[in-house]
C-alpha positions in Angstrom: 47.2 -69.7 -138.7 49.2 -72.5 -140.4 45.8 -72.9 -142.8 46.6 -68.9 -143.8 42.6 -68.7 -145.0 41.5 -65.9 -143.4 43.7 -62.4 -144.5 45.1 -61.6 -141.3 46.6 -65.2 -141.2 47.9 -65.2 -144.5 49.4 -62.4 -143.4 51.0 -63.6 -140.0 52.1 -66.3 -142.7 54.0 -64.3 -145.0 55.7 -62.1 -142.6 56.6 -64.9 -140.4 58.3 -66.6 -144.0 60.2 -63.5 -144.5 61.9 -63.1 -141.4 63.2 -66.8 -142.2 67.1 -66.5 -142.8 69.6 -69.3 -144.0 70.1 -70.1 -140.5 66.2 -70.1 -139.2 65.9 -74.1 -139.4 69.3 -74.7 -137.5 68.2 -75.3 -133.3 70.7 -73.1 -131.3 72.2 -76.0 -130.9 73.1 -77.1 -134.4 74.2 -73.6 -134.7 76.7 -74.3 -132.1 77.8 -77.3 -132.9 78.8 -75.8 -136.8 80.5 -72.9 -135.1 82.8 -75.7 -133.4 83.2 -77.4 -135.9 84.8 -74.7 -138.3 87.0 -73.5 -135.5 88.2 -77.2 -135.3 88.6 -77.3 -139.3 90.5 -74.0 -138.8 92.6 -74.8 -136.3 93.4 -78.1 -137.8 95.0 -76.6 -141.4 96.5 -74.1 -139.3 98.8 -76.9 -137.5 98.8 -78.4 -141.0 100.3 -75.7 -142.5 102.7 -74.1 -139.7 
């Protein structure tokens, strides 16, 4: 399939490119690890601020 020569894997190809979002290359555990870190970065200029 990664070839895409024949239609039906061209096909497979395409549909499996568009279902890609921003955050399809991020593991689950990137993902994670961003999430923690914004809530750190929020939680820090919180304190900063108060």
């Amino acid at each position: 399939m990664s070839d895409g020569r024949c239609p039906v894997c061209r096909a497979n190809r395409a549909r499996l490119q568009d279902q890609q979002g921003p955050f399809a290359a991020l593991s689950p555990t990137a993902l994670l690890a961003l999430i923690v870190g914004l809530l750190a970065v929020a939680l820090i200029a919180r304190q900063a601020l108060a």
